[in-house]
Each structure stands twice: as C-alpha cells, then as structure tokens.
DOTIVEX-812431 format. One record per residue (C-alpha): residue number from 1; x, y, z. Coordinates in pm, whole numbers. Layout:
N
<node i="NUM" u="X" v="Y" w="Z"/>
...
//
This chain:
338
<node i="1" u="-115" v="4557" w="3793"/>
<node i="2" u="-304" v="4226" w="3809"/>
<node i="3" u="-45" v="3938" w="3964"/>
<node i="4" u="-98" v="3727" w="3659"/>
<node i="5" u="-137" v="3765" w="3241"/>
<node i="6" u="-204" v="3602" w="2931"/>
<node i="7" u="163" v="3609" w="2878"/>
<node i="8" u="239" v="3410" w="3195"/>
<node i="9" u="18" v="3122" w="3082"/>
<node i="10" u="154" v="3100" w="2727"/>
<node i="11" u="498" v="3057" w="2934"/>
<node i="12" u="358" v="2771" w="3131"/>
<node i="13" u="212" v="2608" w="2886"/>
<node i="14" u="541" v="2604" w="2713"/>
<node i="15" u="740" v="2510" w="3025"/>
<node i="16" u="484" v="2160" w="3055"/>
<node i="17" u="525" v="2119" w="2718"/>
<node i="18" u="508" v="1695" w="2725"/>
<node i="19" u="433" v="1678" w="3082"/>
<node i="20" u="34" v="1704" w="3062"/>
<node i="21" u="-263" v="1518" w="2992"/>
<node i="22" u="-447" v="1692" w="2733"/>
<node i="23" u="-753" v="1572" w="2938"/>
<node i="24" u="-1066" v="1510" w="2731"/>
<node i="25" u="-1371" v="1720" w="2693"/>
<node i="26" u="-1703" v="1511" w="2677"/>
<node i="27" u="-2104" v="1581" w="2654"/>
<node i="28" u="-2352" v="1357" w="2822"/>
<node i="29" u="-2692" v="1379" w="2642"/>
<node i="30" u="-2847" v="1266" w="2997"/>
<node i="31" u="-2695" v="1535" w="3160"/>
<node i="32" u="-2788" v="1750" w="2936"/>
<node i="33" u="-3171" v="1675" w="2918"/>
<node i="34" u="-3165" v="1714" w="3331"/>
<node i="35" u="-3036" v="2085" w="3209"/>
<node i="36" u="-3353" v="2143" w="2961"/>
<node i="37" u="-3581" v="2004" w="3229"/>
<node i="38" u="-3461" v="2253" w="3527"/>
<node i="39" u="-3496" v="2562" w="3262"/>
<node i="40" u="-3177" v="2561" w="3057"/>
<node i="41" u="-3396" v="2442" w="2753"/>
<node i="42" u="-3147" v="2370" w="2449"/>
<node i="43" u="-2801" v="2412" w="2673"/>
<node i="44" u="-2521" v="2206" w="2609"/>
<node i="45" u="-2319" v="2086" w="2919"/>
<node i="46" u="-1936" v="1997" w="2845"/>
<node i="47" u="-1723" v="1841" w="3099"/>
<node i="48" u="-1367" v="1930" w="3080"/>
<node i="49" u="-1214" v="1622" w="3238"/>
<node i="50" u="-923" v="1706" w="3506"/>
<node i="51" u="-1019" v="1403" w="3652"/>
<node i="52" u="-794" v="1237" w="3418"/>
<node i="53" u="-507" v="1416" w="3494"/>
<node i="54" u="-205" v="1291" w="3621"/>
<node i="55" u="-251" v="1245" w="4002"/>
<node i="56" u="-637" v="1230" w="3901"/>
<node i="57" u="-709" v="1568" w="3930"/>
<node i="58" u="-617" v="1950" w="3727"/>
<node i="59" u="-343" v="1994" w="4067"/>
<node i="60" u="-97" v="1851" w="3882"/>
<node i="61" u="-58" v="2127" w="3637"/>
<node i="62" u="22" v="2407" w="3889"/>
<node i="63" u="251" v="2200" w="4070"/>
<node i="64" u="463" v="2083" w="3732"/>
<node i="65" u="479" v="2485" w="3616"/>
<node i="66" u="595" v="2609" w="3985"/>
<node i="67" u="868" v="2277" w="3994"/>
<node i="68" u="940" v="2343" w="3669"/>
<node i="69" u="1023" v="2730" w="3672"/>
<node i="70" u="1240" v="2660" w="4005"/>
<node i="71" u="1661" v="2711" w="3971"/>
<node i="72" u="1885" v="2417" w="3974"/>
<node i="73" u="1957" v="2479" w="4350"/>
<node i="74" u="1615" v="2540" w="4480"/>
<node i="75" u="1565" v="2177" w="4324"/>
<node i="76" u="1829" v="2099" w="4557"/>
<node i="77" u="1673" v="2195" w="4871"/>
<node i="78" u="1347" v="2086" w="4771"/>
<node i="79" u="946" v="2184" w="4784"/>
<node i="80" u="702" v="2191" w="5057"/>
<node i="81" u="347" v="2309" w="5068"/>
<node i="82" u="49" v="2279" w="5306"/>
<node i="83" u="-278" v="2093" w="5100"/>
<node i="84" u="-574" v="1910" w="5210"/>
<node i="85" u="-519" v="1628" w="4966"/>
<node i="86" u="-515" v="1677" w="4558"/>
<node i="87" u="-216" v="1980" w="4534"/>
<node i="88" u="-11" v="1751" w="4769"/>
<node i="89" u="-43" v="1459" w="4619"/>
<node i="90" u="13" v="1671" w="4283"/>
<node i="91" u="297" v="1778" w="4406"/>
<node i="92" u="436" v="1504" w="4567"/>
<node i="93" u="441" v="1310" w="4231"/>
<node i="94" u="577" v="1627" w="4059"/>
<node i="95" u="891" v="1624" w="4286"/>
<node i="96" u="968" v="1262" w="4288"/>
<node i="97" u="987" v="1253" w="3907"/>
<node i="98" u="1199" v="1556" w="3946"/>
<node i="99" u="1448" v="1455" w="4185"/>
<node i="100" u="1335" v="1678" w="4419"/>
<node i="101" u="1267" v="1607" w="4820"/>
<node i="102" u="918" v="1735" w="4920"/>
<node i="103" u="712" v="1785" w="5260"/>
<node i="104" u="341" v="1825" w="5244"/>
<node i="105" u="188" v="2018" w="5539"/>
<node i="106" u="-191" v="1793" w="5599"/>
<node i="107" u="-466" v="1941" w="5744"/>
<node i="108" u="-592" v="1681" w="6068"/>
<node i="109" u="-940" v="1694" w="5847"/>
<node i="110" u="-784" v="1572" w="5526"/>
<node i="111" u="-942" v="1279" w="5317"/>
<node i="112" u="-744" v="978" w="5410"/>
<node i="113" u="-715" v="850" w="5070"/>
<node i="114" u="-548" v="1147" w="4970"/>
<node i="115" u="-313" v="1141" w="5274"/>
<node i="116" u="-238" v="769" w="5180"/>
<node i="117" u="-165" v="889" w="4814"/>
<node i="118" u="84" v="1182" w="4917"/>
<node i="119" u="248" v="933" w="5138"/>
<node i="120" u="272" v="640" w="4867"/>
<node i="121" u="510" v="881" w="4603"/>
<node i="122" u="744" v="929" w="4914"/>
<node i="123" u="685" v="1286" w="5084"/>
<node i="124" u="709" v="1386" w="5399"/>
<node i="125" u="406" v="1434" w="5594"/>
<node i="126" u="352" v="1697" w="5862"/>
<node i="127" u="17" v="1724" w="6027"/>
<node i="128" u="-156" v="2070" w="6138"/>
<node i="129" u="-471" v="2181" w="6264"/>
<node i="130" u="-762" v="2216" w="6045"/>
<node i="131" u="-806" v="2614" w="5948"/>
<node i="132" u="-622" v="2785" w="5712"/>
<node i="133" u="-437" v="2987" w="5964"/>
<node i="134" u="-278" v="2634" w="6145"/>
<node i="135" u="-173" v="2474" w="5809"/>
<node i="136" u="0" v="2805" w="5715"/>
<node i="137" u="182" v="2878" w="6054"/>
<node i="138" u="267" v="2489" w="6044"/>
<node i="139" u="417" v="2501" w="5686"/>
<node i="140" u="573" v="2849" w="5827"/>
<node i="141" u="736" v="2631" w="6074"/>
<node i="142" u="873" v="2396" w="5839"/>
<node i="143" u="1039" v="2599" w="5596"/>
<node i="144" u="1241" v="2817" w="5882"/>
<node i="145" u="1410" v="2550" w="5974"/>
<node i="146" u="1519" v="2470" w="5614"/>
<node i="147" u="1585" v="2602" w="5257"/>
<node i="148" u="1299" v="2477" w="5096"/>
<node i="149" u="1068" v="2649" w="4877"/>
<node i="150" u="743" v="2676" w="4944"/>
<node i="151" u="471" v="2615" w="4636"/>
<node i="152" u="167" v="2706" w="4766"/>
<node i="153" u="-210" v="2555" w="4675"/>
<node i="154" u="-256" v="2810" w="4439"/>
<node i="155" u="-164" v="3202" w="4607"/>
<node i="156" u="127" v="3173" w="4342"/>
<node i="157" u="157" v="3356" w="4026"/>
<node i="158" u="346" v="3008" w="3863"/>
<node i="159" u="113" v="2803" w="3989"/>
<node i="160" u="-203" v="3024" w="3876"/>
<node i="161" u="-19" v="2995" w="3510"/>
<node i="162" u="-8" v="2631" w="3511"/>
<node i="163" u="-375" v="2640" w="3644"/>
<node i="164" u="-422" v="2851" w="3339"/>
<node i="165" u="-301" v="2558" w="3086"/>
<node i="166" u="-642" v="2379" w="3133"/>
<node i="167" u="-810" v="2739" w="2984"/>
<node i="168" u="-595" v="2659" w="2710"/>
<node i="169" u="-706" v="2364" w="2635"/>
<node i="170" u="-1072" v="2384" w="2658"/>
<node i="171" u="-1064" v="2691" w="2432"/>
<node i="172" u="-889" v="2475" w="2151"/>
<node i="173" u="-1150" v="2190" w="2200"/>
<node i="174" u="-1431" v="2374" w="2196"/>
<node i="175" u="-1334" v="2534" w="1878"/>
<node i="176" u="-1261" v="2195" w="1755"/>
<node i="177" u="-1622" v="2131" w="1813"/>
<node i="178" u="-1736" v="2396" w="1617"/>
<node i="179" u="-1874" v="2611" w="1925"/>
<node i="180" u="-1762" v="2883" w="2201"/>
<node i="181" u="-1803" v="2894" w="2543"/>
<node i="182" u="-2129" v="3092" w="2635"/>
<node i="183" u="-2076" v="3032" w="3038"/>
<node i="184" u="-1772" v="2887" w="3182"/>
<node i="185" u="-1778" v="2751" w="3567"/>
<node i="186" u="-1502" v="2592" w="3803"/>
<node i="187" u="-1529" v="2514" w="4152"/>
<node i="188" u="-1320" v="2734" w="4366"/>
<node i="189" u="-1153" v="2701" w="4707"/>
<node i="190" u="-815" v="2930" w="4682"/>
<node i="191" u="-891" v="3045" w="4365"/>
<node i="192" u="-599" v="2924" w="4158"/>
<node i="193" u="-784" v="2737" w="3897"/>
<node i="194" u="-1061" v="2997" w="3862"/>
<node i="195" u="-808" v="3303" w="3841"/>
<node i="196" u="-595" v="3102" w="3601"/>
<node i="197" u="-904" v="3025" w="3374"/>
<node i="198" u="-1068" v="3359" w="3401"/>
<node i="199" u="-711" v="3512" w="3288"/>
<node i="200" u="-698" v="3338" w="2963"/>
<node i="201" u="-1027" v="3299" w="2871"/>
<node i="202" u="-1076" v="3709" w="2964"/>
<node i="203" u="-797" v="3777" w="2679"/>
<node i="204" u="-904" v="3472" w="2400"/>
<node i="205" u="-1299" v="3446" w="2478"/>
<node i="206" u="-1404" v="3806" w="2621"/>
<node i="207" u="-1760" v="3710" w="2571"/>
<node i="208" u="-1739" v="3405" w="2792"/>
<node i="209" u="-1950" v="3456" w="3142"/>
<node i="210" u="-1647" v="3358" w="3407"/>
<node i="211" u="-1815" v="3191" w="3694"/>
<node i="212" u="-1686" v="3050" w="4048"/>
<node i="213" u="-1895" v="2837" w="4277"/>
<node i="214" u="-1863" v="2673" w="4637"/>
<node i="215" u="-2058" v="2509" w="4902"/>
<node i="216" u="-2256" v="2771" w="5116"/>
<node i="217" u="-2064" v="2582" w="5422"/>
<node i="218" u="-1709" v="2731" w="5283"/>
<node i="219" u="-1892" v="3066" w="5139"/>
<node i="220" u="-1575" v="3297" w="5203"/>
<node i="221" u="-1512" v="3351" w="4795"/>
<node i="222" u="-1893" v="3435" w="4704"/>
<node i="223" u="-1908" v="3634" w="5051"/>
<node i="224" u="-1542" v="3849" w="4923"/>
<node i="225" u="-1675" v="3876" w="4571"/>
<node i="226" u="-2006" v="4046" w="4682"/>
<node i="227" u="-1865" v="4225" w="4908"/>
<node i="228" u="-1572" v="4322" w="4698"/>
<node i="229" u="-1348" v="4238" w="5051"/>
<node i="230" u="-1108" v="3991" w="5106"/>
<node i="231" u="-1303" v="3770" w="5349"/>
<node i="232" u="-1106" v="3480" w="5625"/>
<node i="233" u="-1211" v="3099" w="5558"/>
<node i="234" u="-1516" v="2977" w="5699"/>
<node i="235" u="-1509" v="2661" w="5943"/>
<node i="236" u="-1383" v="2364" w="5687"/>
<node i="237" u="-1675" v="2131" w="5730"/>
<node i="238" u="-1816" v="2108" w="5370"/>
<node i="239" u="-1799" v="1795" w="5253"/>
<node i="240" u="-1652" v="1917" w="4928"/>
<node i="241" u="-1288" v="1874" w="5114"/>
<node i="242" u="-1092" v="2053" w="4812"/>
<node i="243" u="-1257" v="2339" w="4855"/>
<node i="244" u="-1270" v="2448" w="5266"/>
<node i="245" u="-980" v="2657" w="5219"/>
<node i="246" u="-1010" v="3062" w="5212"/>
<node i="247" u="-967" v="3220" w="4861"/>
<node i="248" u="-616" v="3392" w="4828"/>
<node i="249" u="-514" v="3711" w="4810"/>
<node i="250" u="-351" v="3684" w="4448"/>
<node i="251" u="-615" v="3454" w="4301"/>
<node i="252" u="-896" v="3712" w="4463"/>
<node i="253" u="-732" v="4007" w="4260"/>
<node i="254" u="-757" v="3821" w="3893"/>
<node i="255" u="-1122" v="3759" w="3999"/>
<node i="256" u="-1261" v="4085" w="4163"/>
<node i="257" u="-1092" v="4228" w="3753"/>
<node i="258" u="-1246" v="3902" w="3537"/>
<node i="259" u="-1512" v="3684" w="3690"/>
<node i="260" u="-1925" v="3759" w="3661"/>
<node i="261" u="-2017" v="3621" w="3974"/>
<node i="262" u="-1928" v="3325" w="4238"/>
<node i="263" u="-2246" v="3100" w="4331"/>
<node i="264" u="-2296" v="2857" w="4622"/>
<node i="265" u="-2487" v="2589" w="4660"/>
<node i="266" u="-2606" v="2379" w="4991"/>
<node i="267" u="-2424" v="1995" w="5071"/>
<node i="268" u="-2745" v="1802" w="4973"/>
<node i="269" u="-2739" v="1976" w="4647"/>
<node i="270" u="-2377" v="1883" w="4609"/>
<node i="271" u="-2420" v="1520" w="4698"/>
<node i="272" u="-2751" v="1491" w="4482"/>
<node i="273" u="-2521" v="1637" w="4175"/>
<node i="274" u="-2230" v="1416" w="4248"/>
<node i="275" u="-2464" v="1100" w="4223"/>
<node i="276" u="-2637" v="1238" w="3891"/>
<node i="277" u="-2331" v="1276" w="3721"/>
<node i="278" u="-2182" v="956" w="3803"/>
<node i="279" u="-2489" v="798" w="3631"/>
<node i="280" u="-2540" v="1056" w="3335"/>
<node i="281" u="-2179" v="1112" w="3188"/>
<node i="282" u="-2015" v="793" w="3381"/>
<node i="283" u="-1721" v="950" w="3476"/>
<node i="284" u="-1582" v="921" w="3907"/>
<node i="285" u="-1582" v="1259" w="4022"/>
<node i="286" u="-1524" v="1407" w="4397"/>
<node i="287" u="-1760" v="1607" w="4610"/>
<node i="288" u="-1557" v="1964" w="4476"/>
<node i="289" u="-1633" v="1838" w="4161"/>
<node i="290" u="-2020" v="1841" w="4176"/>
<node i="291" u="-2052" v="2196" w="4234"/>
<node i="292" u="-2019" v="2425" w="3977"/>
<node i="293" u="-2380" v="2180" w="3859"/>
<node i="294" u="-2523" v="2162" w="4184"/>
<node i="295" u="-2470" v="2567" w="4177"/>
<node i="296" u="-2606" v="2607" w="3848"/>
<node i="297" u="-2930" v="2366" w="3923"/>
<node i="298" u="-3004" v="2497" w="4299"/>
<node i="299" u="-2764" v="2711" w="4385"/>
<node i="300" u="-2749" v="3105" w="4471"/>
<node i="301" u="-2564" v="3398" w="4319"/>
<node i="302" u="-2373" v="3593" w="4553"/>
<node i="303" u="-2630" v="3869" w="4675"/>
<node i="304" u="-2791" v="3576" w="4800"/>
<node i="305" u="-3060" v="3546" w="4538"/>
<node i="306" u="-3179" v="3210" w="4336"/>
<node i="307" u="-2968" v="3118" w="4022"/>
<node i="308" u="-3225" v="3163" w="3769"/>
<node i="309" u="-3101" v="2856" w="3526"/>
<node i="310" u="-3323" v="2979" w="3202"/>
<node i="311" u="-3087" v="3258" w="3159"/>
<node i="312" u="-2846" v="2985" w="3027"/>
<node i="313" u="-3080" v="2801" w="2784"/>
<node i="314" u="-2961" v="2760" w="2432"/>
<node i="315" u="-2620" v="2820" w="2588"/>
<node i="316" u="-2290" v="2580" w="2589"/>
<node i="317" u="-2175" v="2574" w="2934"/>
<node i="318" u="-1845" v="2453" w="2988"/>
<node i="319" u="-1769" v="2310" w="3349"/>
<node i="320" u="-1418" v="2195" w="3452"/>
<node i="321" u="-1475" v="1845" w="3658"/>
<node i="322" u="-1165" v="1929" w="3925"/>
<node i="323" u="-1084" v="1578" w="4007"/>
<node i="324" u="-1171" v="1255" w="4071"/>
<node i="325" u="-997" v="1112" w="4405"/>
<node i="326" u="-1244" v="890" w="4590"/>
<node i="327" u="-1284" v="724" w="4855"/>
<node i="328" u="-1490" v="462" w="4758"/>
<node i="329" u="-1550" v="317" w="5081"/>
<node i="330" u="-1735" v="619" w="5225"/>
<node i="331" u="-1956" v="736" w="4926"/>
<node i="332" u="-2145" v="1065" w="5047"/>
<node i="333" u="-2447" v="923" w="4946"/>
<node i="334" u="-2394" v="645" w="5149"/>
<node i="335" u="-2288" v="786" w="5431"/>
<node i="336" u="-2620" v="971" w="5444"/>
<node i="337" u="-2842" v="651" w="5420"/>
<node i="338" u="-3078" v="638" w="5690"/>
//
C-alpha cells in the first residue's frame, strides 16, 4: 500500500482550511513564444505561483498540515526539523503562530537569507554538516535529548498531504480556464511536493503526464527513477540549494507508482532559465524554481537521452514555480560575470 492517497489530501486540505494562499496561476505570452521557438509550437506554459505563498514559497503548506494534525501535547513539546532554508523557515513561521517552540537543524551550506529568515520568526538554530546523512544524525541528536516531534522536509505522509493541497488547486484553476493539464512538472529534491502532486492529480487528471526534474549536479531522483532503486544524495553543490537533498523513501514510493519520468538539466541551463523568466512572466523566482523549464528546454530524460520538447507542442504545461526566496545580493547570473 502506497504511504499516501487521495483521501489524505482531501483531509489536509480541510485541516488548512483558511490558513493558505490560494496562490495564483498566470501565463506569460513571452514565455510562451520562447516555448514555440525551441519546438513546443502552440504550448501553453502556466505558472502555478508558490512563490506567493506564505513564507514565499509552497513549504508552508506541508508544514501547516503536519502542525496542524499534531495532539495538544505534542504542541507542547514542540517541532524540530533539519532544512536547508524554505521548509524551515516554513515551519518556523508555522509554529510561532501556533504557539509552538521549534528548532531547525541548518545545513553549514544553507542560503544565508534563508538562515536569517528562520532565525527572524524566533527558532532555534542548530548547525550540521552539509550531506543528508549529517543533518539527519544532527536532528537525531536533537530530538533524543527532548520530546519534540520531528516534521521532516517532506519523508512524511502529513506533510506529502499538505504538499498535495497545491494539486488541488491548480486542478480547479485550470478548469476555471477552460483547459486540462496535458504535462504537469515540479522541481524535486525529497520528493514531497512531486509525490503529493502526482497523488492527486493520478486520481482527478489520470491523463496528466506527472513529471519531476533536478539539476544533473543533485541527479539522485532521475538516477532512482531509472533505475527503479532508491539511490543516496549526490554531493550538494547545485546551485539550485532547495533541491541538493536525496529523494525520500516515502515520497520515492508515490513516484516509482505515478510519475512518467524525472529530467535533469545542467546549472547554466538553470541560471539561463531563471534569468528568462524573471524578464518574460516578471515574477522573483529561486534557482529550484527554474528547473522544471530549464529541463523541459535543455534538459535530459532519465536514460540519459535529450528531452525532445516537440512532443509537448499544442500542449498546456503546467509548472509549479517552488518559491521565490532570494538573495538579491548574489544573483547567479551575477555571480558568473566574467
């Protein structure tokens, strides 16, 4: 039996009831038109906007469904989690309106605007090593010397549900525009959002193509997909920062049962996409948030071979933009200027 359903996401979407951003859905004619003249000739590009969330990014929903669903005592002792920036901030915000206390295991490698965010809604901050393995045995090391609860990124059936809301959502927009989803695509580091998504969409829009996509620098998901094996984290050094963490074993399982295929995509790729969509839809988006279109433009499916972009023309491709925390002192772009 799959770790998450349908049934768990109408729950969460009833248990946030009031506490989400219905976060918009927009089309960028520009954006578009760079679609048509790569191969995708007619396809429609829409932008589901997470980057409007609360806490600026789609984060915020997992951690309000897992605080939410937690007993009267276990809001007591309070919620910690490891997170290299957006779930930890998400989370962070999520507790304090709550009443609950909250630690936040950071990775040394973290974004420091995000580490100065989590800080500024009053957690407490624990630093750890960089992999996947160090912020785990770190947070490990927390929690056994307490009674917190630990809400994880996304290896969590509650928070997978809330992840799931944002499915929700873009289904009832997009028939509010008078269309359907041809191809759906999400970035995917743990695989919360993606597993959430695929769930819902699998039981309301079967005919939807569920796609994941990564940098080839943090390749594990693609990699575990082909290979139909749970694969460890690659070295976090992408500079898409939410997504250098190892796809989780819950997460993985929804996936491997609903998704098409996971792409990747190279860094210059990712920071030539992130630039193109700040100018064609106007919206601030981060480095995570770029690839689903730089995989989809020049990126590879996950035997390795080139993403063949005509097979989407005439399509409408929805694309979930992740999140939108900045720092807007170190542009990638920028930081690559000769």
């Amino acid at each position: 039996m799959l770790p998450l359903s349908h049934h768990d996401i109408t729950e969460a979407v009833q248990r946030t009831d009031g506490a989400l951003v219905r976060t918009p859905v927009i089309e960028s004619a520009d954006l578009n038109a760079r679609f048509s003249e790569a191969g995708a000739t007619g396809a429609r590009v829409l932008l589901k906007c997470e980057n409007l969330q609360h806490t600026g990014s789609f984060k915020y929903r997992g951690a309000m469904s897992a605080c939410l669903a937690l007993s009267k005592m276990e809001r007591e002792c309070g919620v910690a989690t490891h997170s290299s920036g957006n779930h930890g901030r998400a989370l962070a915000t999520v507790a304090l309106s709550l009443g609950i206390p909250c630690t936040v295991v950071v990775p040394s490698n973290a974004s420091s605007t995000k580490v100065a965010a989590i800080r500024a809604v009053g957690a407490t901050i624990v630093e750890s090593g960089p992999t996947l393995e160090e912020r785990e045995n770190t947070l490990t090391d927390v929690v056994s010397r307490t009674s917190m609860t630990v809400v994880p990124p996304y290896n969590h059936p509650h928070v997978m549900a809330g992840q799931g809301t944002c499915a929700v959502e873009f289904h009832e927009q997009t028939k509010e525009r008078d269309c359907t989803l041809d191809t759906l695509i999400t970035p995917i580091g743990g695989g919360g959002l993606l597993s959430g998504i695929a769930t819902w969409m699998h039981h309301r829009s079967p005919s939807t193509t569920l796609l994941g996509s990564e940098p080839e620098l943090a390749g594990d998901a693609a990699l575990s997909f082909h290979t139909q094996t749970l694969q460890p984290q690659m070295p976090p050094i992408t500079i898409a920062d939410g997504l250098r963490t190892g796809v989780g074993p819950l997460p993985f399982e929804v996936i491997k049962a609903y998704v098409q295929d996971i792409f990747t995509t190279s860094e210059d790729a990712i920071i030539q996409c992130m630039k193109m969509v700040w100018e064609t839809a106007r919206i601030i988006i981060e480095p995570s948030c770029a690839v689903p279109i730089a995989a989809l433009l020049a990126g590879k499916q996950s035997d390795g071979s080139a993403v063949d972009l005509s097979r989407f023309a005439g399509q409408t491709i929805g694309v979930v933009i992740t999140g939108g925390n900045v720092d807007l002192e170190h542009l990638p772009w920028e930081d690559r200027t000769p």
